[in-house]
Residue frames as qw, qx, qy, qz and C-alpha x, y, z in Angstrom:
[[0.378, -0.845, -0.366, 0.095, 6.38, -12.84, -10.95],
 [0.271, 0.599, -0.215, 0.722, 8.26, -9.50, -10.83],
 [0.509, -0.734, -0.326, 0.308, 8.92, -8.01, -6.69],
 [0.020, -0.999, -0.004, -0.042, 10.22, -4.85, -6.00],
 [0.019, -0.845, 0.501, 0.186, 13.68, -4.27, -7.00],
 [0.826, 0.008, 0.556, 0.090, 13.94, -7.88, -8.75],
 [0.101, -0.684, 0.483, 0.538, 15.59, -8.25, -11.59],
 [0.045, 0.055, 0.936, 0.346, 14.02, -11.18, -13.52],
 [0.681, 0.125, 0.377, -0.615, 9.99, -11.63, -14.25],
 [0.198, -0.171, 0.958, 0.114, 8.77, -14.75, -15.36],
 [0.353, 0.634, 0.679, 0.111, 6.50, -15.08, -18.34],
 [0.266, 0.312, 0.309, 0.858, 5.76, -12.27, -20.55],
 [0.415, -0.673, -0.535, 0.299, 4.23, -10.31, -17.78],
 [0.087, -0.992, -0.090, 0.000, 6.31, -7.25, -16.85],
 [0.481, 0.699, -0.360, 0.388, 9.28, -5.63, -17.54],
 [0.482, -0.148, -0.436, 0.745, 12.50, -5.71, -14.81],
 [0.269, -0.951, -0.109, 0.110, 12.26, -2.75, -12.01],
 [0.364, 0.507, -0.201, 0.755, 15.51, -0.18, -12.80],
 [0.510, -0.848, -0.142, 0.025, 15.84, 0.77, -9.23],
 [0.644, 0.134, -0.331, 0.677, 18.43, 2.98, -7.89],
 [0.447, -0.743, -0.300, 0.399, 19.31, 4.97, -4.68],
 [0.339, 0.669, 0.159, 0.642, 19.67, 8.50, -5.44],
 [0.122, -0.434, 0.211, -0.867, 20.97, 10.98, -2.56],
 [0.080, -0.113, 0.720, -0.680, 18.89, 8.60, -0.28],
 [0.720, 0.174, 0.304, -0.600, 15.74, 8.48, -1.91],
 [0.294, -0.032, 0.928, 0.225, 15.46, 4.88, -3.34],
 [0.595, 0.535, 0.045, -0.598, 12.69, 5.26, -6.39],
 [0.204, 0.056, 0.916, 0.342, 12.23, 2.56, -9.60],
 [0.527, 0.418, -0.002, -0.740, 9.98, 2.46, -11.81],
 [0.406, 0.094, 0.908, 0.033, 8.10, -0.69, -13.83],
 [0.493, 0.296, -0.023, -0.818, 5.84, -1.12, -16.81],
 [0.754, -0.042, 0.593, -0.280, 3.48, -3.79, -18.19],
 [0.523, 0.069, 0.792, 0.307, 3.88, -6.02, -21.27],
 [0.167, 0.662, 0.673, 0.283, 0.48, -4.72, -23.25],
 [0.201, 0.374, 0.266, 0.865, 1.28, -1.39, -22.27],
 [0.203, -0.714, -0.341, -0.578, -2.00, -0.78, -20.40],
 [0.483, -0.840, -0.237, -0.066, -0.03, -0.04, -16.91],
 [0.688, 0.432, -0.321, 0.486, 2.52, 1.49, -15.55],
 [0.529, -0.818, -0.217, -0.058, 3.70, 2.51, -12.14],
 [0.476, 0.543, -0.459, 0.518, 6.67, 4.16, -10.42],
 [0.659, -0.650, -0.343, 0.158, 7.80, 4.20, -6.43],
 [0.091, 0.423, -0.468, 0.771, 10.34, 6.60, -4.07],
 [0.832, -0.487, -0.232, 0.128, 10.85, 5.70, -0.33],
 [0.261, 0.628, -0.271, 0.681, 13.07, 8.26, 1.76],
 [0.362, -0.152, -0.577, 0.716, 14.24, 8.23, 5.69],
 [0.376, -0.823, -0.265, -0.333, 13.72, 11.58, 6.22],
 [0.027, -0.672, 0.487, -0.557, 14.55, 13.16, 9.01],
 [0.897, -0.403, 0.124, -0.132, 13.71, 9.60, 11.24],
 [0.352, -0.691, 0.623, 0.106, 16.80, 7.68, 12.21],
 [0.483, 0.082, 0.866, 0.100, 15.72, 4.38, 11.15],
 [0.313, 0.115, -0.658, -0.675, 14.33, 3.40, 7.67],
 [0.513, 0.075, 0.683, -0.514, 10.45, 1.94, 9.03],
 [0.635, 0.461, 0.160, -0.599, 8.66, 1.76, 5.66],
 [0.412, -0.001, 0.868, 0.278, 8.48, -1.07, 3.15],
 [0.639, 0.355, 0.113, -0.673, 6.76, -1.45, 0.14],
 [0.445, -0.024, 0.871, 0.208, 6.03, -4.36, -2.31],
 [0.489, 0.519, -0.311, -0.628, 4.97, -4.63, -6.03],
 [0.367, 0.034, 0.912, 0.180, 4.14, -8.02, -7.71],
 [0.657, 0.300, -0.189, -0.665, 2.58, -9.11, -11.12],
 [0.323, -0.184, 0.907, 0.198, 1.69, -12.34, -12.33],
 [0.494, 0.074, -0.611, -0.614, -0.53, -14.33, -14.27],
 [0.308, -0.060, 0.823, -0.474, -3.58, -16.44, -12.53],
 [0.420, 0.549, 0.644, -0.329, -5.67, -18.37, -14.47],
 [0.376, 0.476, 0.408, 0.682, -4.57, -16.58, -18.07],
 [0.198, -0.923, -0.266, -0.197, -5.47, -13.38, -15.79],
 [0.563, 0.383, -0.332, 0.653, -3.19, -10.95, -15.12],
 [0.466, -0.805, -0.367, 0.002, -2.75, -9.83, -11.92],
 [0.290, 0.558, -0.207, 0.750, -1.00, -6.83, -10.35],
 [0.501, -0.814, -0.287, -0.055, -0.27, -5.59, -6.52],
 [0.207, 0.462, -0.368, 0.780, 1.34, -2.62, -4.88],
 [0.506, -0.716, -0.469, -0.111, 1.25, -2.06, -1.22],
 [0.096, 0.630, -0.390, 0.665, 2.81, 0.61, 1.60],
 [0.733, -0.401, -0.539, 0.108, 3.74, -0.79, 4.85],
 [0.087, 0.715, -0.306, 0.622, 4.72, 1.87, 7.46],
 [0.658, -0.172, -0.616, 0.397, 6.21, -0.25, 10.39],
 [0.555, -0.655, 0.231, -0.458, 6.13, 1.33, 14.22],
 [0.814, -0.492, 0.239, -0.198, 7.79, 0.44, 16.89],
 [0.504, -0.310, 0.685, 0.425, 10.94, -1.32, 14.69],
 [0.510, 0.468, -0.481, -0.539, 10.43, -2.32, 10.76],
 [0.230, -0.252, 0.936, 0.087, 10.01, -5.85, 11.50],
 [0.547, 0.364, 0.744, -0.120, 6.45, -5.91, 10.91],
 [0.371, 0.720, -0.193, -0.554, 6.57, -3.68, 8.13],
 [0.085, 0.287, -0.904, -0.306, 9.64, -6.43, 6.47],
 [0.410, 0.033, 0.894, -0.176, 7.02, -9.16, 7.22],
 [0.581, 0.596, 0.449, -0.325, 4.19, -7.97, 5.56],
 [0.230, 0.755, -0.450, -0.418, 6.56, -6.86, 2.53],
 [0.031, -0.236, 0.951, 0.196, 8.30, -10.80, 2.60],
 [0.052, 0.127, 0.988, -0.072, 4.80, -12.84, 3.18],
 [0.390, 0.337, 0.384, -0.766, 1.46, -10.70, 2.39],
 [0.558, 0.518, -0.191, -0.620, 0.99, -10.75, -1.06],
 [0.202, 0.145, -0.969, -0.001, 2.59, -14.56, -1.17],
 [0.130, 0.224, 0.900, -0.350, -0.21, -15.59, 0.74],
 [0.414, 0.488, 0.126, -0.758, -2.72, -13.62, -0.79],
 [0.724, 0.305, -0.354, -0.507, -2.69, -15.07, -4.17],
 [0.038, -0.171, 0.948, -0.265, -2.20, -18.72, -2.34],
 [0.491, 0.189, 0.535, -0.661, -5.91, -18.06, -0.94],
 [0.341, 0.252, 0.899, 0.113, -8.08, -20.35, -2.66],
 [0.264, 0.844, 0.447, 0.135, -11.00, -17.91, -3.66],
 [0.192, -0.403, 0.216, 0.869, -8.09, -15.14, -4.40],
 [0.074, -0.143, 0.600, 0.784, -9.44, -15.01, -7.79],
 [0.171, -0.490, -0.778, -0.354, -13.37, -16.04, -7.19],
 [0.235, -0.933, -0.270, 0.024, -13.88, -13.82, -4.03],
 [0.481, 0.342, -0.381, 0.712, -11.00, -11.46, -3.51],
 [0.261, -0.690, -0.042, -0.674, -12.62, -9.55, -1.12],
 [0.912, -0.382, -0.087, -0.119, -12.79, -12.50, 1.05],
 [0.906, -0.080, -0.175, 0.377, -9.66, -13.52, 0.45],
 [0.182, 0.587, -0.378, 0.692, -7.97, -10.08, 1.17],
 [0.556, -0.646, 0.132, -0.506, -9.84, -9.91, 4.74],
 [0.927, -0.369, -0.022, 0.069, -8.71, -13.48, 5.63],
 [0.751, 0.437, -0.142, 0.474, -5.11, -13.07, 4.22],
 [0.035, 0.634, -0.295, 0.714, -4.58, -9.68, 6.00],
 [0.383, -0.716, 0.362, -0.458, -5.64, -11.47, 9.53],
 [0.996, -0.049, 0.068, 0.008, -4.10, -14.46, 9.15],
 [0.635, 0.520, -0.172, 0.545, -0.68, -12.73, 8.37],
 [0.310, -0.711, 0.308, -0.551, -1.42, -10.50, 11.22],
 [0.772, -0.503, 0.378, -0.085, -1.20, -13.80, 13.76],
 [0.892, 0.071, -0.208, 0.396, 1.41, -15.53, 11.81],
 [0.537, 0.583, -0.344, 0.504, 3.41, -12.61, 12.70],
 [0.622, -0.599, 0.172, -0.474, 2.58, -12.69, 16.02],
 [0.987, -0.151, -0.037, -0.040, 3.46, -16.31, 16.30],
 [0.769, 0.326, -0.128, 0.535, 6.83, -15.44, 14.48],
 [0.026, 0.636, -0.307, 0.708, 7.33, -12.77, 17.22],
 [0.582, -0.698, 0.098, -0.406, 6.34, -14.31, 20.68],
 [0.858, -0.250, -0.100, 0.438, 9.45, -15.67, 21.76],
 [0.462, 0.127, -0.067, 0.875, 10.75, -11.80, 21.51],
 [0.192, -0.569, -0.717, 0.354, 10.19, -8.91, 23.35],
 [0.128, 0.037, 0.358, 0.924, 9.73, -7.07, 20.39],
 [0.315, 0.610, 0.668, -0.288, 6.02, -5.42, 20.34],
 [0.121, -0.046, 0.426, 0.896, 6.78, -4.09, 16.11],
 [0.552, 0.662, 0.398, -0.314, 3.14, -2.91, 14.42],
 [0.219, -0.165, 0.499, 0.822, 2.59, -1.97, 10.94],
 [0.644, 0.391, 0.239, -0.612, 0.04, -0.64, 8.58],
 [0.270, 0.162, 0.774, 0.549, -0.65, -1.85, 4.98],
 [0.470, 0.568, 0.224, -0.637, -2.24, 0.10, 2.29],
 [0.483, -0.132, 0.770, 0.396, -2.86, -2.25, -0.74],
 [0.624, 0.474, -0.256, -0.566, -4.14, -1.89, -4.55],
 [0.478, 0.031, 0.874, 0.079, -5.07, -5.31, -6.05],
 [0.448, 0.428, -0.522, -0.586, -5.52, -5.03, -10.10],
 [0.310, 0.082, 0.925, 0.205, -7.15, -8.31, -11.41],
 [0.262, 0.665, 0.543, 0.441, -8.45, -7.68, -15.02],
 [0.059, -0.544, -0.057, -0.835, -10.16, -4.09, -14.78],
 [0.599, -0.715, -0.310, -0.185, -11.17, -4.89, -11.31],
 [0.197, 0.479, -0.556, 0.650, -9.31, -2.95, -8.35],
 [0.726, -0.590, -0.352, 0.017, -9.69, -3.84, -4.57],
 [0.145, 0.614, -0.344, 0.696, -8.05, -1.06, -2.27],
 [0.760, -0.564, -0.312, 0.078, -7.51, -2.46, 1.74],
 [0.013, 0.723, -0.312, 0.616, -6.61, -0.65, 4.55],
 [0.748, -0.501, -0.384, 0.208, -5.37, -0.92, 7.64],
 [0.506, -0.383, -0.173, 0.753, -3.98, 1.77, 9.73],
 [0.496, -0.574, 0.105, 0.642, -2.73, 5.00, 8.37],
 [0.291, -0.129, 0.638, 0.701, -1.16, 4.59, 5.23],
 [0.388, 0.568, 0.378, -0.620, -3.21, 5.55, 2.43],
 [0.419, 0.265, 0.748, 0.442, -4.86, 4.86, -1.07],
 [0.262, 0.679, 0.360, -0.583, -6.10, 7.31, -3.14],
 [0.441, 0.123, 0.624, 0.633, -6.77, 7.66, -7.23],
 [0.079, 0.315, -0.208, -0.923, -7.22, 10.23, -9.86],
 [0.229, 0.467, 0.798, 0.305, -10.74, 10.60, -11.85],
 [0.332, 0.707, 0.443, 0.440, -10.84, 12.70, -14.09],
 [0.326, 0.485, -0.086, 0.807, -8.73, 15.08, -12.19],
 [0.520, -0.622, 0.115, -0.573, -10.51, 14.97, -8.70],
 [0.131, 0.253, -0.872, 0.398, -8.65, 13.19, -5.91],
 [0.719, -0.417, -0.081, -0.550, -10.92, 10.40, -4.37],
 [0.266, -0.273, 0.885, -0.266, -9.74, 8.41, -1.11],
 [0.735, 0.053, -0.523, -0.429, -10.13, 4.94, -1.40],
 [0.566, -0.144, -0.635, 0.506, -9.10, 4.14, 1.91],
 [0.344, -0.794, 0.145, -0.479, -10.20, 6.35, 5.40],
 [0.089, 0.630, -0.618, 0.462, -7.48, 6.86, 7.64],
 [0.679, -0.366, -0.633, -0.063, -7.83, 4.29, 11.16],
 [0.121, 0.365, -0.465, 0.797, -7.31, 7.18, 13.59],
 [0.232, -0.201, -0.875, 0.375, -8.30, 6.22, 17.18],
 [0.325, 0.466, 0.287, -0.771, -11.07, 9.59, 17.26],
 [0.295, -0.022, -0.663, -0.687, -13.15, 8.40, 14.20],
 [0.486, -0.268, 0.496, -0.667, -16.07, 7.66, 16.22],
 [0.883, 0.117, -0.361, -0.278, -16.61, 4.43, 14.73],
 [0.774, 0.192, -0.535, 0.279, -13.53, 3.17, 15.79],
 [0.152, -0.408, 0.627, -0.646, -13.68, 4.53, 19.24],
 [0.836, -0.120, 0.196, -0.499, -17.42, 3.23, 20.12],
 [0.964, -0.079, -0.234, -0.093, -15.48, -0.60, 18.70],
 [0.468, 0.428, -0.635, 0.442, -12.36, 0.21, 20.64],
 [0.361, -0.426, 0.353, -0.751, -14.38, 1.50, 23.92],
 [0.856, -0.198, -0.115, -0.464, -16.70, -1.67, 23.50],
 [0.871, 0.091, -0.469, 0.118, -13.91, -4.15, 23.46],
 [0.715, -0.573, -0.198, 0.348, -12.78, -2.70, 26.98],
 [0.535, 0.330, 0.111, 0.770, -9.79, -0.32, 25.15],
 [0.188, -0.799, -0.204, 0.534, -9.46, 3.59, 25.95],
 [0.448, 0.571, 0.142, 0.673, -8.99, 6.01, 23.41],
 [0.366, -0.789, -0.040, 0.491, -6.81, 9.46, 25.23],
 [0.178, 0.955, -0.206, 0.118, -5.00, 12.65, 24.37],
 [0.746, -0.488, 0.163, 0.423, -1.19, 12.13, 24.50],
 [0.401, -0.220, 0.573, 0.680, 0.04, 14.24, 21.60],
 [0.403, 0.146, -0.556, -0.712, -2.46, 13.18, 19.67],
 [0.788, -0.186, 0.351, -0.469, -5.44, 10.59, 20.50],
 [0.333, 0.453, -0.827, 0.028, -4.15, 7.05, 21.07],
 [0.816, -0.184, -0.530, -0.140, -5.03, 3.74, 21.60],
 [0.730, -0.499, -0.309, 0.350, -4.19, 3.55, 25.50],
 [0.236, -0.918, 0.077, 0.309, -2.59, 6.40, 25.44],
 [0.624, -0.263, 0.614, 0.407, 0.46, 4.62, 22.98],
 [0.478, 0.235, 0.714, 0.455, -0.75, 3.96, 19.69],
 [0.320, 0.562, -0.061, -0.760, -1.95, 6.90, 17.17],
 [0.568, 0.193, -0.550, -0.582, -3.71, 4.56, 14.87],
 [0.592, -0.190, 0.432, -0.654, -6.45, 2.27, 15.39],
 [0.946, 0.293, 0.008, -0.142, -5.95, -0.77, 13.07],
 [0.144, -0.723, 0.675, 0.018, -2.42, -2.61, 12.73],
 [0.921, 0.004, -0.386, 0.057, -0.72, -5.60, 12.41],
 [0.438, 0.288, -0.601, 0.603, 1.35, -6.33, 15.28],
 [0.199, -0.590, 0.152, -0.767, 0.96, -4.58, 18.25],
 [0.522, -0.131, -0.839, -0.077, 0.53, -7.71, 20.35],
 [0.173, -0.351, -0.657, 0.645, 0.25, -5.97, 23.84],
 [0.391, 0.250, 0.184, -0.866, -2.86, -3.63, 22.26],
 [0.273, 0.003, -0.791, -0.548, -4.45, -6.62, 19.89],
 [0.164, 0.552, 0.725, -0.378, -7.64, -6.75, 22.07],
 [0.318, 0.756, 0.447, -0.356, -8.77, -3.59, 20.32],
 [0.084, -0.660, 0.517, 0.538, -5.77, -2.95, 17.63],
 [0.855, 0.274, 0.439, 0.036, -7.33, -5.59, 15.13],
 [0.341, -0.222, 0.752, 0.518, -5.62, -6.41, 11.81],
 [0.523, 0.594, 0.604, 0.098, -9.53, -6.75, 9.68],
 [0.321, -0.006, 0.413, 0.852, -9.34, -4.18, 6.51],
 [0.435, 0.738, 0.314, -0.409, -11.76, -1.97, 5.07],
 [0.439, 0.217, 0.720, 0.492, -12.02, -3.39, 1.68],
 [0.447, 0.754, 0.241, -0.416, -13.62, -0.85, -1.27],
 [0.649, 0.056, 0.627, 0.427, -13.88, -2.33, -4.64],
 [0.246, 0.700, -0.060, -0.668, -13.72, -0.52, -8.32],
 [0.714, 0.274, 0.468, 0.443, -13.83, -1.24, -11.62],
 [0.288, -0.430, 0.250, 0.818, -11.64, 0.91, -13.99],
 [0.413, 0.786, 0.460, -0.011, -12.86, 2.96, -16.26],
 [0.433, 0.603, 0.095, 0.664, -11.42, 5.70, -18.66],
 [0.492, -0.766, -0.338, -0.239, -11.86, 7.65, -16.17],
 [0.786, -0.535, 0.176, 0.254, -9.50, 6.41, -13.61],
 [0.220, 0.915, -0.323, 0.104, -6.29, 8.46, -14.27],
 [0.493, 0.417, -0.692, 0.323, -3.65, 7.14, -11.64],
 [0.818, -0.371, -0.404, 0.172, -3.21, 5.38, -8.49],
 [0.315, 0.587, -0.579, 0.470, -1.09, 7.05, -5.63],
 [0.828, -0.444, -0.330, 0.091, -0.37, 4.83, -2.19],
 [0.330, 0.531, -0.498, 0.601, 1.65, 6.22, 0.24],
 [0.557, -0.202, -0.606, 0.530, 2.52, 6.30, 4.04],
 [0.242, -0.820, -0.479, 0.199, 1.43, 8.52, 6.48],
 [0.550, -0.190, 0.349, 0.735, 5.03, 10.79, 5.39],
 [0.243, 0.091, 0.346, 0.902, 3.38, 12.25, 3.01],
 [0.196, -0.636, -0.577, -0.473, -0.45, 12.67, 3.60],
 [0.345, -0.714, -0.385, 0.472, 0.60, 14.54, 6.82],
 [0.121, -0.627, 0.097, 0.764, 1.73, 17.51, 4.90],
 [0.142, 0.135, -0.491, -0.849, 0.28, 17.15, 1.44],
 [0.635, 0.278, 0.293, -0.659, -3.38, 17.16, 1.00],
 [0.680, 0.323, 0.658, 0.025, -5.18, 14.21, -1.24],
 [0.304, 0.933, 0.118, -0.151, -5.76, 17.47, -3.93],
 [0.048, 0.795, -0.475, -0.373, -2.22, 18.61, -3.74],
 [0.458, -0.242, 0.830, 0.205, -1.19, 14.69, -4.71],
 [0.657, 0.424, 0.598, 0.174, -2.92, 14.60, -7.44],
 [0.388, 0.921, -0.008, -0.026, -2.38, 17.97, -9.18],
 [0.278, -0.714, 0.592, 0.250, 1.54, 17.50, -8.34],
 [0.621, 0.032, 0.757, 0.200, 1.38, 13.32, -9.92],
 [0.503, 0.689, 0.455, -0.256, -0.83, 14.84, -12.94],
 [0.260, 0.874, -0.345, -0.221, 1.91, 17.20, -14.35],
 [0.369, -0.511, 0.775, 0.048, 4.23, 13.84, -14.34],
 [0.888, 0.166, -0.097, -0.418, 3.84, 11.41, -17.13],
 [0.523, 0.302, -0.684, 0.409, 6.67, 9.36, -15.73],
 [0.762, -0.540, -0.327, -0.142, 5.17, 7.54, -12.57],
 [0.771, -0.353, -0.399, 0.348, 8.13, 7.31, -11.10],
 [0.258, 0.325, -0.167, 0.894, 9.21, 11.11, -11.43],
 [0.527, -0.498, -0.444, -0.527, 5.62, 11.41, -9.93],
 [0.759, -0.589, -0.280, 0.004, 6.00, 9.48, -6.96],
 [0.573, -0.086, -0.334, 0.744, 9.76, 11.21, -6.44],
 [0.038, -0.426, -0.038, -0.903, 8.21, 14.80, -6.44],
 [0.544, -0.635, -0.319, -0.446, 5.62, 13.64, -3.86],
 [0.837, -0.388, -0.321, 0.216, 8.12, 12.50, -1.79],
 [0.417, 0.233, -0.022, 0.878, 10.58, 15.32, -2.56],
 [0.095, -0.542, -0.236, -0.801, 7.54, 17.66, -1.89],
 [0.722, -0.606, -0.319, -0.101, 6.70, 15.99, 1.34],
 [0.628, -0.034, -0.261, 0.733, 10.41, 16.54, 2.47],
 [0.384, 0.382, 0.146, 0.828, 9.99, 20.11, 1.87],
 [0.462, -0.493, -0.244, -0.695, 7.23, 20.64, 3.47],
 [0.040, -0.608, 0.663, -0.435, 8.55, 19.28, 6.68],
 [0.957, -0.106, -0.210, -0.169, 7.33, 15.96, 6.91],
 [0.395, -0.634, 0.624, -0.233, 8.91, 14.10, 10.16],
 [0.895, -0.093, 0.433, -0.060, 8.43, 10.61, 9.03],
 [0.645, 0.156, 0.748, -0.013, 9.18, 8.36, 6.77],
 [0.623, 0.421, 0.261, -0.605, 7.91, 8.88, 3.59],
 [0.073, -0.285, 0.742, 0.602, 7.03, 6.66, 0.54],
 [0.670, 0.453, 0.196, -0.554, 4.80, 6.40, -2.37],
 [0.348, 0.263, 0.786, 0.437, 4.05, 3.97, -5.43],
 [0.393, 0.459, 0.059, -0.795, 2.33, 5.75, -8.41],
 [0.430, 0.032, 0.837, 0.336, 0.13, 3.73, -10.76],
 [0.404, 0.425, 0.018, -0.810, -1.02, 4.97, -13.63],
 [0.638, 0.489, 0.558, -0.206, -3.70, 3.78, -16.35],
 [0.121, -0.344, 0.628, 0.688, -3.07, 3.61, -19.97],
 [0.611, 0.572, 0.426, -0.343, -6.72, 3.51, -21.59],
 [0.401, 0.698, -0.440, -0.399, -5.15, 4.31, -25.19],
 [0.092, 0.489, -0.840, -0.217, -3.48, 0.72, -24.91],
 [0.530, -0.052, 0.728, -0.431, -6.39, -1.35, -23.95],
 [0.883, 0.379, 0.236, -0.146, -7.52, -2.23, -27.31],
 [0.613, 0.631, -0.443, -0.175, -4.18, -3.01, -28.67],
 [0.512, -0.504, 0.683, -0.136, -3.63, -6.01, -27.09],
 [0.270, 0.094, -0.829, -0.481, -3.02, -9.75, -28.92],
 [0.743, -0.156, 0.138, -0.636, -5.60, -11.61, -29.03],
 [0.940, -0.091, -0.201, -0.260, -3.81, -14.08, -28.82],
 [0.166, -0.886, 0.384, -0.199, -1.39, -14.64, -26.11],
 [0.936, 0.196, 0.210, 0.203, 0.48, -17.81, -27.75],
 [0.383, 0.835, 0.299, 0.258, 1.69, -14.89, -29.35],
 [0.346, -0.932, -0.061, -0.089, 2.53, -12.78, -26.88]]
């Protein structure tokens, strides 16, 4: 299993991550065994004080099936939930029993069943962290993109930027009419917020808004095709100030993922992003897909 910035992987999986901290922005870059993925990350302060955002990369092998996840966790309120979901999401995820027969299922339970352990592991402090999570799950040619909050998922086909995630802002009128129902207020303070507090309507954490601040995902599944170009996840850092479009025509000119995801983050700087910002970029290698072994004794 390979994790961001790890230095060993076990089995003939995926290469080490080469990670290093450049001027502040902290960027690496990974690629698979067979060739047919590759992906790259950057993760920068910014002009915030604190470092909030996390992110987490993992391959393995389930079942002779290879499996691959990247996810962006943009903490609130401290970085504790943000660390949590970085140390213990994707561990528990491929735990779930039907990880590999339903994922779909098992993302939804995973993501609120992490959401109250961390609760549990937080209520003897009077710490009230949140975080989102925006996650890509790769198992075979099958992708599963969950959201929660903010953060965002969005991939290249055939050169047209399609979200694969919608945002959980508290004025989406879905998510007022199920914040309003469960008793909750959605107001102006800035921006429109969960009691006036929160500017995003899904979370983990948040324990003193978790009547109407749930943890469930909106799951939307794909299968790859030629098509499908690259992956880009990021935090909220960058999709305030760079359109879905601009991220993909910027990532496009980049065949080096990780120069990819530093220019989005470099470009979000520039463009005066206040947060945070970091991105993972995964891209597709269709050219390698039939030159794998066939036999992976071999391998």
């Amino acid at each position: 299993m390979v994790d961001s910035g790890a230095a060993v992987s076990q089995g003939p999986v995926a290469h080490k991550f080469l990670e290093k901290d450049d001027g502040g922005y902290v960027s690496g870059g990974w690629k698979s065994e067979d060739g047919k993925l590759s992906c790259g990350y950057s993760s920068f302060r910014g002009k915030r004080a604190t470092m909030e955002d996390c992110y987490d990369i993992k391959t393995s092998k389930i079942n002779g099936q290879t499996v691959c996840l990247f996810g962006i966790f943009d903490g609130h309120g401290g970085s504790r939930a943000a660390e949590y979901l970085k140390q213990h999401l994707f561990e528990k995820l491929m735990k779930h029993p039907q990880f590999m027969t339903d994922t779909k299922l098992a993302i939804s339970e995973t993501y609120q069943q992490t959401d109250a352990d961390f609760l549990d592991s937080e209520r003897d402090t009077y710490r009230d962290d949140g975080s989102t999570a925006s996650t890509a799950v790769l198992v075979g040619n099958h992708l599963y993109v969950a959201n929660v909050g903010d953060s965002r998922t969005i991939i290249s086909k055939a050169g047209k930027a399609i979200p694969l995630s919608e945002d959980h802002k508290p004025n989406r009128s879905d998510e007022r009419k199920r914040i309003e129902s469960a008793g909750g207020i959605v107001m102006w303070a800035g921006t429109w917020r969960v009691g006036g507090v929160l500017a995003m309507s899904r979370a983990f954490g948040n324990r003193m808004l978790k009547q109407y601040v749930v943890a469930e995902p909106e799951i939307q599944d794909q299968e790859i095709d030629e098509e499908f170009e690259f992956l880009v996840l990021a935090s909220d850092g960058l999709w305030d100030v760079v359109p879905n479009e601009d991220a993909v025509s910027l990532a496009r000119v980049e065949e080096d993922p990780e120069a990819a995801a530093r220019k989005l983050t470099e470009t979000a700087f520039t463009r005066g992003s206040a947060d945070n910002i970091t991105c993972i970029v995964v891209r597709f290698h269709h050219d390698k897909a039939d030159q794998l072994n066939p036999n992976p004794q071999a391998v």
